[in-house]
N, CA and C atoms of all chains as a GROMACS GRO file, in nm:
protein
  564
    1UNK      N    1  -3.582  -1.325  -0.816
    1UNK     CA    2  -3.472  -1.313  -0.719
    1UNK      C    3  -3.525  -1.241  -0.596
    2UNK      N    4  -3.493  -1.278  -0.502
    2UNK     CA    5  -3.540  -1.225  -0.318
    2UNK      C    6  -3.471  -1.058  -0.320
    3UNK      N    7  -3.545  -1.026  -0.243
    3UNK     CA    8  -3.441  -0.862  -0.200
    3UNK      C    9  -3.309  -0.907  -0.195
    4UNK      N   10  -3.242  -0.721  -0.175
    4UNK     CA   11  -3.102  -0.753  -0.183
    4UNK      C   12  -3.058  -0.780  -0.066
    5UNK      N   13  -2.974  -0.902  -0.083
    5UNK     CA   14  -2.932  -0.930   0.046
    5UNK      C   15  -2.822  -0.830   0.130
    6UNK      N   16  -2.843  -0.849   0.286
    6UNK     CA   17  -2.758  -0.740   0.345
    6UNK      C   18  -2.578  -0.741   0.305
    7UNK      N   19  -2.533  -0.676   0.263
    7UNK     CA   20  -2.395  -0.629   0.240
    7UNK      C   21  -2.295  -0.734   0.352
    8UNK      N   22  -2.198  -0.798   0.313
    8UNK     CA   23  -2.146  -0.889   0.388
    8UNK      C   24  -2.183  -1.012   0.450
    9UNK      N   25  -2.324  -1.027   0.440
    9UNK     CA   26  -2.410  -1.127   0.483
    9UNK      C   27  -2.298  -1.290   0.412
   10UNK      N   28  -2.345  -1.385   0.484
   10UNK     CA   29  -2.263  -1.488   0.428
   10UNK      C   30  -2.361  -1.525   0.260
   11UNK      N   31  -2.495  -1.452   0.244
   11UNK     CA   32  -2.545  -1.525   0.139
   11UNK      C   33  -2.478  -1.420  -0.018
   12UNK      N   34  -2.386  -1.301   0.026
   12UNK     CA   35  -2.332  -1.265  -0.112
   12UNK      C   36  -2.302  -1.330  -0.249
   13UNK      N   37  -2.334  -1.256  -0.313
   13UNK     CA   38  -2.319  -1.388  -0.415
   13UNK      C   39  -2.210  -1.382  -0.536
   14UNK      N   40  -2.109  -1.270  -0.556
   14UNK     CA   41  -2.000  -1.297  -0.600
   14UNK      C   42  -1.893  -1.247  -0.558
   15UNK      N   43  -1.747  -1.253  -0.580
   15UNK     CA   44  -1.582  -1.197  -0.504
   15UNK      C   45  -1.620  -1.047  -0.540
   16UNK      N   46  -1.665  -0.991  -0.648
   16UNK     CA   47  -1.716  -0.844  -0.653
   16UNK      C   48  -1.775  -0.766  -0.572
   17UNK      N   49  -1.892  -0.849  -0.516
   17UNK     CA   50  -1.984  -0.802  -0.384
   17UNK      C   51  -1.937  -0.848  -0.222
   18UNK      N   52  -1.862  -0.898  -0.236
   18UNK     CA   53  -1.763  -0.879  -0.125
   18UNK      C   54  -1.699  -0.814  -0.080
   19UNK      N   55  -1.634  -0.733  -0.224
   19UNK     CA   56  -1.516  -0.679  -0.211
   19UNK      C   57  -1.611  -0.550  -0.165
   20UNK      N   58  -1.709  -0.526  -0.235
   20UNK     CA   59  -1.795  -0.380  -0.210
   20UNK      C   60  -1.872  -0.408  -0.049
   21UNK      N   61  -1.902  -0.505   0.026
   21UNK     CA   62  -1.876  -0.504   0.141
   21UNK      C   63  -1.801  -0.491   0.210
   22UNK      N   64  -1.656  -0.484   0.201
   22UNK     CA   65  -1.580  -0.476   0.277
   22UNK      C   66  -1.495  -0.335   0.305
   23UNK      N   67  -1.575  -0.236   0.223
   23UNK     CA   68  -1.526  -0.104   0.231
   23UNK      C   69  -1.547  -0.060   0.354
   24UNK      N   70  -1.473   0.023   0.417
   24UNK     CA   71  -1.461   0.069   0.512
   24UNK      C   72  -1.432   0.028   0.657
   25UNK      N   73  -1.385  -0.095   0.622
   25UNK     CA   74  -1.354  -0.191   0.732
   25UNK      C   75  -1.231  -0.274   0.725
   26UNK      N   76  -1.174  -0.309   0.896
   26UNK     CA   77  -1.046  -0.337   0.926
   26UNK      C   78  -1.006  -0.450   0.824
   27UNK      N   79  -0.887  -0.468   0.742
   27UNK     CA   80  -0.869  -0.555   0.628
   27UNK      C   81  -0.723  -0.617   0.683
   28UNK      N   82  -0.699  -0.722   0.660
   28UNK     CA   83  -0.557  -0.807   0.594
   28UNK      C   84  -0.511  -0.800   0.433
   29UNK      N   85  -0.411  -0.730   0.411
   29UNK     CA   86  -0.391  -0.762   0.252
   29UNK      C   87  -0.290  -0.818   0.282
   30UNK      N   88  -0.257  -0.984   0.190
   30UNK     CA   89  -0.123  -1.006   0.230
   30UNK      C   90  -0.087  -1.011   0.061
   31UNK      N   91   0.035  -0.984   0.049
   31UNK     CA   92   0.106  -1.023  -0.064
   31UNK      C   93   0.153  -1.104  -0.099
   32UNK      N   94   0.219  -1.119  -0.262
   32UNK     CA   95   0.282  -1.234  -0.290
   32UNK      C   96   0.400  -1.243  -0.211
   33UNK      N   97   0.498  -1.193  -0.179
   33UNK     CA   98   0.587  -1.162  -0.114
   33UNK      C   99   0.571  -1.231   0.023
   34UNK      N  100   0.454  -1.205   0.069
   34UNK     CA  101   0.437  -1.261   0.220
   34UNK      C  102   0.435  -1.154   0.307
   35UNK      N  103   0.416  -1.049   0.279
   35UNK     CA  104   0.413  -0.914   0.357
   35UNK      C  105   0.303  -0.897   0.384
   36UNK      N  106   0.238  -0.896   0.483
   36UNK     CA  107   0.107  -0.814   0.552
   36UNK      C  108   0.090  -0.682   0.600
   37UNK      N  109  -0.017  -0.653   0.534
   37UNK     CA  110  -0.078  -0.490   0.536
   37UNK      C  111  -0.228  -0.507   0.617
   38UNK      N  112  -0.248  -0.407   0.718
   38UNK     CA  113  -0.316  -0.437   0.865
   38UNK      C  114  -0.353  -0.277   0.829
   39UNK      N  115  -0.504  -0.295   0.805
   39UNK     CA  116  -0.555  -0.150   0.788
   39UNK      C  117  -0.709  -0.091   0.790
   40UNK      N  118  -0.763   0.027   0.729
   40UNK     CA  119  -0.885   0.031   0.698
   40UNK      C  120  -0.919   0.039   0.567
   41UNK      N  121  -0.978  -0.061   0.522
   41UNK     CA  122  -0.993  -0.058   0.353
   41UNK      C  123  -1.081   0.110   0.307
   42UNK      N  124  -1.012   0.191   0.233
   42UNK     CA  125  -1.088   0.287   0.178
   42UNK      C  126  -1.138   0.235   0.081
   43UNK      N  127  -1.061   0.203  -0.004
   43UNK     CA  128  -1.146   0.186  -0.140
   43UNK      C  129  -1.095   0.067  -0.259
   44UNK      N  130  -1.099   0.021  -0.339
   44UNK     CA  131  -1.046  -0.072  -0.494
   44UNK      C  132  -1.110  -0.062  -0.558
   45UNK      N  133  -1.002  -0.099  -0.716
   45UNK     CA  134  -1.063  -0.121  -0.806
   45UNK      C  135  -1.085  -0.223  -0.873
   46UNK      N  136  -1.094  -0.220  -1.024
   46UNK     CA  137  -1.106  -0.347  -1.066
   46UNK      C  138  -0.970  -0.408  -1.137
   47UNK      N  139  -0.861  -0.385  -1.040
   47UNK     CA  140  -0.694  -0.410  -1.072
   47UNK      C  141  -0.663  -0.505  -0.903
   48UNK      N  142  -0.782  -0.482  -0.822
   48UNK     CA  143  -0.739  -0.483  -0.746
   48UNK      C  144  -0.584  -0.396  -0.641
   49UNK      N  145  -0.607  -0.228  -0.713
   49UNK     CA  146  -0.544  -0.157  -0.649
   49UNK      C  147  -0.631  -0.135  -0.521
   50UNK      N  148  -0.569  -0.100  -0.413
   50UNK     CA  149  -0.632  -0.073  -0.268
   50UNK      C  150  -0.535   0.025  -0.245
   51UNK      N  151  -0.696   0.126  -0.201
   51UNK     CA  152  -0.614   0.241  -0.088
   51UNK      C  153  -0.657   0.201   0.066
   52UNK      N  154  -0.583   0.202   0.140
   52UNK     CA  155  -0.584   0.212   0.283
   52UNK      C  156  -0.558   0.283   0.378
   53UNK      N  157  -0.606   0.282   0.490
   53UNK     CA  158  -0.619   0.375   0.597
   53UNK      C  159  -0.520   0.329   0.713
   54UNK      N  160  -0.462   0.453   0.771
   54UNK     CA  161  -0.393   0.360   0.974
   54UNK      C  162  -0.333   0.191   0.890
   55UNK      N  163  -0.226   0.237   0.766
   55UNK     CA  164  -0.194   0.057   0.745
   55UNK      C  165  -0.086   0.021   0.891
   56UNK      N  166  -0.083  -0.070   0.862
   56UNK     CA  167   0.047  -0.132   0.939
   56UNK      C  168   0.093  -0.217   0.885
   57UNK      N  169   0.278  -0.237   0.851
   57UNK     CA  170   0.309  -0.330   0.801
   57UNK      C  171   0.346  -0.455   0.836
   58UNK      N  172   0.330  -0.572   0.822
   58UNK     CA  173   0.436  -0.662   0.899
   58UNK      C  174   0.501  -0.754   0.817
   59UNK      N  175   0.585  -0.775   0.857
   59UNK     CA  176   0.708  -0.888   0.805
   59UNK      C  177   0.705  -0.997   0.901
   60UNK      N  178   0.678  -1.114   0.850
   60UNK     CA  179   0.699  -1.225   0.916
   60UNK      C  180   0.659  -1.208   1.114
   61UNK      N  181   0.535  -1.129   1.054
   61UNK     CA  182   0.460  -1.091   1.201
   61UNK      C  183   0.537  -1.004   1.258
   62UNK      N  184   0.590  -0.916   1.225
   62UNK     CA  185   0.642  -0.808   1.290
   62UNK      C  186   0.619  -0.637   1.241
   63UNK      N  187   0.597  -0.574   1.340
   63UNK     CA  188   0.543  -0.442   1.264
   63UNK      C  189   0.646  -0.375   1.225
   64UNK      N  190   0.664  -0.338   1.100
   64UNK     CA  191   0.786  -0.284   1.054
   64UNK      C  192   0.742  -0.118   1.021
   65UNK      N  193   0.649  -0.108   1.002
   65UNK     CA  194   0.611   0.036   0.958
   65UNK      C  195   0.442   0.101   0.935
   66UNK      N  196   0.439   0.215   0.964
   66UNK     CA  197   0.311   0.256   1.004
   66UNK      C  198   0.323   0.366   0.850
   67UNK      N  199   0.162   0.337   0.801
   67UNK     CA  200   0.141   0.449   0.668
   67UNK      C  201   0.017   0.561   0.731
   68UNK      N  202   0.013   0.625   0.702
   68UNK     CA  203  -0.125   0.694   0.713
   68UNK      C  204  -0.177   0.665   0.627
   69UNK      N  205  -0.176   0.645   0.505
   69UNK     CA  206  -0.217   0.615   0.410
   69UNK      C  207  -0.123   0.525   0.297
   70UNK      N  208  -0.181   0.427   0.250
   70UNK     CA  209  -0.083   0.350   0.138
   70UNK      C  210  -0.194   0.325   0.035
   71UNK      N  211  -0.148   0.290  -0.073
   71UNK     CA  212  -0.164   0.239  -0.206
   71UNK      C  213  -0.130   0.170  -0.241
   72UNK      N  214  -0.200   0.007  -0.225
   72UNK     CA  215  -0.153  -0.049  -0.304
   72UNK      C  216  -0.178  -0.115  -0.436
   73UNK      N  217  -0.054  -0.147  -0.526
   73UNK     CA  218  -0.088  -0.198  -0.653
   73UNK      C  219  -0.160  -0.373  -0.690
   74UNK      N  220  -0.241  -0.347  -0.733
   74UNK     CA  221  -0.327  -0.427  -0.719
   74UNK      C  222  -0.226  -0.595  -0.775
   75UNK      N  223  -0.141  -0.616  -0.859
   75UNK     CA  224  -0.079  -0.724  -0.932
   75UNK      C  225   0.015  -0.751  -0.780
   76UNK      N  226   0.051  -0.748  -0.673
   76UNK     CA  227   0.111  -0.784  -0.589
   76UNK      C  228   0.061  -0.836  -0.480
   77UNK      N  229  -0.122  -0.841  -0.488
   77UNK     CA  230  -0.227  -0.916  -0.366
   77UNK      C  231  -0.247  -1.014  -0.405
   78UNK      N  232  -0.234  -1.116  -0.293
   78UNK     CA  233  -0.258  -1.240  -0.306
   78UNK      C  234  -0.394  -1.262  -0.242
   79UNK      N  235  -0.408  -1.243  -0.132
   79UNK     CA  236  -0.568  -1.205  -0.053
   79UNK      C  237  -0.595  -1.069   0.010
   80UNK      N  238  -0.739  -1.070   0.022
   80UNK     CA  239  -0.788  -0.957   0.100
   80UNK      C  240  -0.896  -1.049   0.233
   81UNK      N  241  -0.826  -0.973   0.338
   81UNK     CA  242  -0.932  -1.070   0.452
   81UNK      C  243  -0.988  -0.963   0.552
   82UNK      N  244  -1.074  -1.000   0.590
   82UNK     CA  245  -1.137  -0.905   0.679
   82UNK      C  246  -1.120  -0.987   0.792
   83UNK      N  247  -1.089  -0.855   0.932
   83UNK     CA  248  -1.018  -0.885   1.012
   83UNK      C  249  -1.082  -0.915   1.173
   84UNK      N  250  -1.093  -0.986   1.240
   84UNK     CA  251  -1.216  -0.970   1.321
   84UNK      C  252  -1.147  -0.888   1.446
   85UNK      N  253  -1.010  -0.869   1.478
   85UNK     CA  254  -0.997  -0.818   1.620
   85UNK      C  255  -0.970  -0.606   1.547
   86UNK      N  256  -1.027  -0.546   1.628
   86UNK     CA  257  -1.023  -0.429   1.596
   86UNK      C  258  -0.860  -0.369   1.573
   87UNK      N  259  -0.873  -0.290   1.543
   87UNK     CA  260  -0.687  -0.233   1.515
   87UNK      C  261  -0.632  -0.203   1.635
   88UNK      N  262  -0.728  -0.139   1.735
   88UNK     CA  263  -0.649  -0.134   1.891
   88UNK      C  264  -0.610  -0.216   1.960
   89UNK      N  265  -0.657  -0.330   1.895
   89UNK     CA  266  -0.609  -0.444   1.999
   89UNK      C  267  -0.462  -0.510   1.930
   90UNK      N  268  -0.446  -0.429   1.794
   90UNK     CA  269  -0.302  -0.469   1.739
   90UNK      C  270  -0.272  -0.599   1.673
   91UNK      N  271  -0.157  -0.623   1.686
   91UNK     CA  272  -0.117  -0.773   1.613
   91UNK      C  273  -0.178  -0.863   1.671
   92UNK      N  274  -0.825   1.076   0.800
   92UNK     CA  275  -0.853   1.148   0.689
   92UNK      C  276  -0.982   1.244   0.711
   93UNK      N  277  -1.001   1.408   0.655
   93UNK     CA  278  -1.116   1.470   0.654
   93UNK      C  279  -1.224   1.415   0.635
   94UNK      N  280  -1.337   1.499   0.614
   94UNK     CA  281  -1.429   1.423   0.558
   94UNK      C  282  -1.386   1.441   0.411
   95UNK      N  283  -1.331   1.588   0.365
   95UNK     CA  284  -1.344   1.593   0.207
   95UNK      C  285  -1.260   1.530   0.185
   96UNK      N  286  -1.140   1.477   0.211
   96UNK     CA  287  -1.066   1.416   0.160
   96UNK      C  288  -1.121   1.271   0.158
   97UNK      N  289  -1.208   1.253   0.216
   97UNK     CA  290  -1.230   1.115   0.244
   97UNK      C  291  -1.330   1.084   0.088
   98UNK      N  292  -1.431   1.202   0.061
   98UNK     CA  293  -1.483   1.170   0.000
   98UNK      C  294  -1.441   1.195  -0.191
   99UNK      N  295  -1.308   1.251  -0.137
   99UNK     CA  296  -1.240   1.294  -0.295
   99UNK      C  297  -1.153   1.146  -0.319
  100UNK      N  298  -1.151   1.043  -0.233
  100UNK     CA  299  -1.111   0.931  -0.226
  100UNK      C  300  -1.172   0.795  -0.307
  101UNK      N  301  -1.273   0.845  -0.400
  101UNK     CA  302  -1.394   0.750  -0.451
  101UNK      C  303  -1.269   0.594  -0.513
  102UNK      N  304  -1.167   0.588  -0.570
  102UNK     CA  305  -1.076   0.498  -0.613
  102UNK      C  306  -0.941   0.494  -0.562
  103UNK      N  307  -0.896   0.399  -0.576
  103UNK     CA  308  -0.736   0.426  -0.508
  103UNK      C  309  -0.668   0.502  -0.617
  104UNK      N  310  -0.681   0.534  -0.700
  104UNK     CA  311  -0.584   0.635  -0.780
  104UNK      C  312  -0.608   0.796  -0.746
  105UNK      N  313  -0.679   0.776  -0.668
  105UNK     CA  314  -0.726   0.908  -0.631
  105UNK      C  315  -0.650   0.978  -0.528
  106UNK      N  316  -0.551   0.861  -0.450
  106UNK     CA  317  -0.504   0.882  -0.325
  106UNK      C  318  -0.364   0.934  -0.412
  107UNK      N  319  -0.324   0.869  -0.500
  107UNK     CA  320  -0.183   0.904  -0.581
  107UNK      C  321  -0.255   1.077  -0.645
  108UNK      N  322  -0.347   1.105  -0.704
  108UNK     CA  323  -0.355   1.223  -0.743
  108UNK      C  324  -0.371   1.347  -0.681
  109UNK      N  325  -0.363   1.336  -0.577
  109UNK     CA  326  -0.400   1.414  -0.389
  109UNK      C  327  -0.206   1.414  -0.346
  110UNK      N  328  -0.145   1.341  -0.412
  110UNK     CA  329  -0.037   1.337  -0.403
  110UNK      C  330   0.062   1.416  -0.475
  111UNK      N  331  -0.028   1.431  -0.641
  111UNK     CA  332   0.040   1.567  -0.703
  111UNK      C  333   0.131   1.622  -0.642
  112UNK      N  334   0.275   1.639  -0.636
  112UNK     CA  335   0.362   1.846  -0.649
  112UNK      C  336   0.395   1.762  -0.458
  113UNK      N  337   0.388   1.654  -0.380
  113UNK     CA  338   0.396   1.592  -0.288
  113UNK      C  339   0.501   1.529  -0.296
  114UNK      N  340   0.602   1.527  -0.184
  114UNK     CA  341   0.655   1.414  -0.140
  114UNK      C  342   0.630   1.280  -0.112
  115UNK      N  343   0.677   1.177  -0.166
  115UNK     CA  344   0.564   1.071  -0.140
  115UNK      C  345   0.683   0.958  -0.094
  116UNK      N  346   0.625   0.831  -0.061
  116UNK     CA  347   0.745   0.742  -0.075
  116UNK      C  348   0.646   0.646  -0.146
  117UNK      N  349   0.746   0.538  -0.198
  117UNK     CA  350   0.712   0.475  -0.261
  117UNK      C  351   0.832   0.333  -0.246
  118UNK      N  352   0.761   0.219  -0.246
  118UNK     CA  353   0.818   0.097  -0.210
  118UNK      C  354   0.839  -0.028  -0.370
  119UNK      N  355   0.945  -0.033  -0.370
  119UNK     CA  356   0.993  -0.083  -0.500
  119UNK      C  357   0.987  -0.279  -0.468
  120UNK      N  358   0.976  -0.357  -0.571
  120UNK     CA  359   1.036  -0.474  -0.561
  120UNK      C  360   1.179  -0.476  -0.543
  121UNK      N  361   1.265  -0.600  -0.568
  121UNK     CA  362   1.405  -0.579  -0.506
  121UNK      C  363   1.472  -0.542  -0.425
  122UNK      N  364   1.329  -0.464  -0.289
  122UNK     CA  365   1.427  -0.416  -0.199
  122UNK      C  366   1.478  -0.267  -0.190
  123UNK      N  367   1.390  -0.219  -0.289
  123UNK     CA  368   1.399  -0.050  -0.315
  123UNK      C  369   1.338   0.002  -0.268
  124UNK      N  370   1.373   0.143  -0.217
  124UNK     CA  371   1.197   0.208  -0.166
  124UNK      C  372   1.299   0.358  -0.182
  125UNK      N  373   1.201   0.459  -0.241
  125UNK     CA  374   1.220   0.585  -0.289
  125UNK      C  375   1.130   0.678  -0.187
  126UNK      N  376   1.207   0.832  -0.161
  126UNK     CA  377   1.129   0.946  -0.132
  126UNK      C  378   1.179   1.042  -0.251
  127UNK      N  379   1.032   1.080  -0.310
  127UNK     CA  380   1.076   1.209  -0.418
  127UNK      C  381   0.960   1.248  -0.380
  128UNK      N  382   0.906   1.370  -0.492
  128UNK     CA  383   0.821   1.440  -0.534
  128UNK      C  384   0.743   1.440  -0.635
  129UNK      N  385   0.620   1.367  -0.653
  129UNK     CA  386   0.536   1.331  -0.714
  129UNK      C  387   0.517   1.434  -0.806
  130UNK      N  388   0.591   1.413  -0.999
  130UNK     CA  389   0.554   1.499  -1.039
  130UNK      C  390   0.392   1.474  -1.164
  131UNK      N  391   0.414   1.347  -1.180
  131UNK     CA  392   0.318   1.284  -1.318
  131UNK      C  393   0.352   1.154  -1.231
  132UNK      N  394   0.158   1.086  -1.276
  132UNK     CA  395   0.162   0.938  -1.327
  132UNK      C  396   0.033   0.899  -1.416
  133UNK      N  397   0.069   0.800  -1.423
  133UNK     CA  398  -0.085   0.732  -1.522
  133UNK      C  399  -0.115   0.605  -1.462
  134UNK      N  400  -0.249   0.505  -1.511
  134UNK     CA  401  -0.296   0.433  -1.465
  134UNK      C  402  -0.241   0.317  -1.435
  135UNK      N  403  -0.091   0.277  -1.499
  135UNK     CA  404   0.016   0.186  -1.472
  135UNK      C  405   0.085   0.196  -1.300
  136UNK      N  406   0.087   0.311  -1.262
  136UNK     CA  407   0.186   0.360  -1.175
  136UNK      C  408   0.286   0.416  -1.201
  137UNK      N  409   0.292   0.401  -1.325
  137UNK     CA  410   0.447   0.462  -1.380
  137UNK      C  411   0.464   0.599  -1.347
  138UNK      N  412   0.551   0.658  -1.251
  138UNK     CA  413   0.558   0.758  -1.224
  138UNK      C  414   0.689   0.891  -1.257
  139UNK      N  415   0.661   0.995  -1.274
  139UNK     CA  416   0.797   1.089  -1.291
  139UNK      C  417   0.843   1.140  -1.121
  140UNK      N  418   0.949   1.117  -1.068
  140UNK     CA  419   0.963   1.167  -0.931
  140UNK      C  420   1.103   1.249  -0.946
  141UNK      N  421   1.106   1.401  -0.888
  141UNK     CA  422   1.221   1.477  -0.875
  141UNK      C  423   1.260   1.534  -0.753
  142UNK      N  424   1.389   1.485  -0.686
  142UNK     CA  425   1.465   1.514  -0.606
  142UNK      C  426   1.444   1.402  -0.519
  143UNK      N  427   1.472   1.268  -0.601
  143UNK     CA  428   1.443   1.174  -0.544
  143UNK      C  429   1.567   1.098  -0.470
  144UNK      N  430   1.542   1.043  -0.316
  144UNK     CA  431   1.652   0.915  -0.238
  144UNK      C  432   1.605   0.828  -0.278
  145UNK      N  433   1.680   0.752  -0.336
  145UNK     CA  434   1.670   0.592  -0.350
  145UNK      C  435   1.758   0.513  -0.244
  146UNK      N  436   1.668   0.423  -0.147
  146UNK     CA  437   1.743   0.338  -0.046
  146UNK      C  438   1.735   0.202  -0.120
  147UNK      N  439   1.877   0.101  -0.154
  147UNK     CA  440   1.826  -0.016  -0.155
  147UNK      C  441   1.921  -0.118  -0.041
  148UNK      N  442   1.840  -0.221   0.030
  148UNK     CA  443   1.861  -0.277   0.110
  148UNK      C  444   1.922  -0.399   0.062
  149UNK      N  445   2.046  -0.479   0.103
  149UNK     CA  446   2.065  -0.597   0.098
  149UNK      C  447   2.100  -0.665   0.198
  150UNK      N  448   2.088  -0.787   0.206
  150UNK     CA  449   2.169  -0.911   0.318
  150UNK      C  450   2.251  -0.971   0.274
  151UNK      N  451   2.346  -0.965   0.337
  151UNK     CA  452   2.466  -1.038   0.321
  151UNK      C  453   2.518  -1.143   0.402
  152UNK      N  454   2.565  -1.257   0.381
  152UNK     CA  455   2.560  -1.369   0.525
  152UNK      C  456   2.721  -1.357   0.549
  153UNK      N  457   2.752  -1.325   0.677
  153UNK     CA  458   2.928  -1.269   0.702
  153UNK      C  459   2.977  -1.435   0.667
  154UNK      N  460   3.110  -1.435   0.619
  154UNK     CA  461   3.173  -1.609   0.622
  154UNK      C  462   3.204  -1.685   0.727
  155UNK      N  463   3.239  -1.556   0.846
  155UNK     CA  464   3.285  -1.674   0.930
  155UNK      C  465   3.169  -1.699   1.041
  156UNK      N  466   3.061  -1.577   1.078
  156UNK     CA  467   2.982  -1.573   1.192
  156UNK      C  468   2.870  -1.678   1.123
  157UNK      N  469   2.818  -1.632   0.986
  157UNK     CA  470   2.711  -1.640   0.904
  157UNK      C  471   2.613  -1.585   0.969
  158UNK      N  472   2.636  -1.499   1.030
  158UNK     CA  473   2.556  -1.398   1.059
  158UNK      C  474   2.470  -1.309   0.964
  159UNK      N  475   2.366  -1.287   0.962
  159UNK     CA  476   2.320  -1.197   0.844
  159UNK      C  477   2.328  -1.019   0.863
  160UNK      N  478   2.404  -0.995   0.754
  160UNK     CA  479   2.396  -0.816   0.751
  160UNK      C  480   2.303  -0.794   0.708
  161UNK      N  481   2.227  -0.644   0.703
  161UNK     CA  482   2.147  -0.558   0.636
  161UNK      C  483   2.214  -0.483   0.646
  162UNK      N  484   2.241  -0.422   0.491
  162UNK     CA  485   2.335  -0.305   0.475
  162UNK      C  486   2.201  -0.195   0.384
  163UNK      N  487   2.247  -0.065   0.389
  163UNK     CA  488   2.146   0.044   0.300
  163UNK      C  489   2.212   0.101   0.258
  164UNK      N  490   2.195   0.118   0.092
  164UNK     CA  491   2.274   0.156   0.029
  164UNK      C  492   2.163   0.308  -0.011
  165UNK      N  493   2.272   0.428  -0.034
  165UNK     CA  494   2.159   0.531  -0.056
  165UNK      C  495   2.222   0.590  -0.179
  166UNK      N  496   2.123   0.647  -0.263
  166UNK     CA  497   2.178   0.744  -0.353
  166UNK      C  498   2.058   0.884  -0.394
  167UNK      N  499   2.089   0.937  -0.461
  167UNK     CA  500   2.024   1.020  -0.461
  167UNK      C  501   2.002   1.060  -0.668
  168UNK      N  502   1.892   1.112  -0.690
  168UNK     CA  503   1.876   1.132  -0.851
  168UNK      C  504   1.784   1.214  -0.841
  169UNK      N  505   1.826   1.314  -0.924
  169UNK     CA  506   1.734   1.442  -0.956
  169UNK      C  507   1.624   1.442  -0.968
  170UNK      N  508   1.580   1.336  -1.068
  170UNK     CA  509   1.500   1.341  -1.157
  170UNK      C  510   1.480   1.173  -1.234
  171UNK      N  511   1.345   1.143  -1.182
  171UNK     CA  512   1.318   0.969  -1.236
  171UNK      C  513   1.206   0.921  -1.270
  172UNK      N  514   1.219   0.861  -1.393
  172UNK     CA  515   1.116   0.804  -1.440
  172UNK      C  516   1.075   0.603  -1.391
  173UNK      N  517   0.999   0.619  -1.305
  173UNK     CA  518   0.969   0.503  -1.226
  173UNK      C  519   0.911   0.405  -1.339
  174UNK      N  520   0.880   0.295  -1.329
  174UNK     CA  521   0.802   0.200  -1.453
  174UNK      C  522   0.715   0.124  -1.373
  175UNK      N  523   0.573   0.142  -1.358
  175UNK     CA  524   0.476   0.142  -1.261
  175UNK      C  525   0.498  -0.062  -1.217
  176UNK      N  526   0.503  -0.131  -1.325
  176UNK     CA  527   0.524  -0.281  -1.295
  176UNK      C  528   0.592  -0.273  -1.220
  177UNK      N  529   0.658  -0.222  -1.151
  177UNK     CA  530   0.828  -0.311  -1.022
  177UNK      C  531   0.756  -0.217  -0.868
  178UNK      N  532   0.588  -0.139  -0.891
  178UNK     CA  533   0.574  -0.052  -0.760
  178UNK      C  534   0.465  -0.189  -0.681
  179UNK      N  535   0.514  -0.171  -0.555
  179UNK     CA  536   0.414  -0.232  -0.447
  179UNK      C  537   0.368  -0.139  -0.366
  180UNK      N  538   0.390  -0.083  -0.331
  180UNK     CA  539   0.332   0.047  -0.243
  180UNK      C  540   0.395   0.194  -0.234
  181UNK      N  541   0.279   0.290  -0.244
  181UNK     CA  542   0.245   0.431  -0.238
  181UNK      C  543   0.231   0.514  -0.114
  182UNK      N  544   0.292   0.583  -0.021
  182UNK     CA  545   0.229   0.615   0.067
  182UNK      C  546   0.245   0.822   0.024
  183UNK      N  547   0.154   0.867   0.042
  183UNK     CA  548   0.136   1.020   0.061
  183UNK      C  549   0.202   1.024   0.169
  184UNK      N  550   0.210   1.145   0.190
  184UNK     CA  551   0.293   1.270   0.285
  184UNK      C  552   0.165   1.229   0.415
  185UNK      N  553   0.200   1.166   0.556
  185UNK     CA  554   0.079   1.207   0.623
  185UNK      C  555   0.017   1.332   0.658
  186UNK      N  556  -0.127   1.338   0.671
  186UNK     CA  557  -0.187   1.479   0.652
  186UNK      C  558  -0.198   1.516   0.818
  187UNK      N  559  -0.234   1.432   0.925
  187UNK     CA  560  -0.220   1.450   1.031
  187UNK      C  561  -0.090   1.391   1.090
  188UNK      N  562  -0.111   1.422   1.232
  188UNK     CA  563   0.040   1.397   1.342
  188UNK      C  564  -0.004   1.307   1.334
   0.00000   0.00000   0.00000
């Protein structure tokens, strides 16, 4: 097997090592529900619980509420996406 | 977040245990969402919360406008034992302005 490839690189090679790339960086969690969470990924596990940073919530694209911090339970994510426009630039 | 806090952060359950003897809110399915005081939880979410508001929200469509209400209904309970399956989100007390 080649060195390890760089962290986030498109050649990762499973949803595990993704997920460990994507620490510390601007995330989308959306739910089953359809609710979007707009944040900085701190950390998950293997429940797919997520803690997050500066979340923001939205409803049907609208910001409904600001966390400093949230938790969420992992059985209510439908995806995790990484986000390309920075958080200052907002919705 | 500090740095130490950042780094006492290694899992997300870690953020609920920093929450200990805390006011917290917490966001229910159905349309619930609670502020108490984080007294116990375990790896479910299932939590004990005391001196807790419970808000629950409904819509109602009026008959003749069909207009939609949001009404908030509030109550209040001493003392509650949460059942971690029905939680979607946790938020701590923020630590900064």
């Amino acid at each position: 097997m080649s060195g390890t490839e760089k962290a986030g690189s498109g050649t990762t090679k499973t949803p595990a090592d993704f997920l460990k790339s994507i620490r510390g960086r601007p995330v989308v969690v959306k739910l089953n529900s359809g609710v979007d969470y707009r944040g900085i990924l701190a950390c998950l596990d293997g429940y797919m619980n997520i803690a997050m940073e500066q979340t923001e919530e939205y409803v049907n694209g609208q910001l409904k509420n600001k966390y400093g911090d949230a938790f969420i339970r992992g059985n209510n994510v439908l995806y995790i996406s990484t986000s390309k426009r920075t958080l200052a630039e907002g919705a | 977040m500090s740095t130490e806090e950042e780094s006492a952060v290694k899992e997300p359950l870690d953020l609920i245990r920093l929450s200990l003897d805390e006011r917290i809110y917490v966001k229910l399915r159905s349309d619930r969402e609670l502020r108490g005081k984080l007294h116990a939880y375990d790896q479910h979410l299932n939590m004990i919360l005391g001196d807790v508001e419970e808000i629950i929200t409904t819509v109602e469509i009026d008959d003749e406008t069909y207009e939609e209400i949001v009404r908030t209904t509030k109550r209040t309970v001493p003392f509650l034992f949460v059942r971690g399956d029905g939680v979607i989100l946790v938020s701590p007390p923020l630590r900064t302005a």
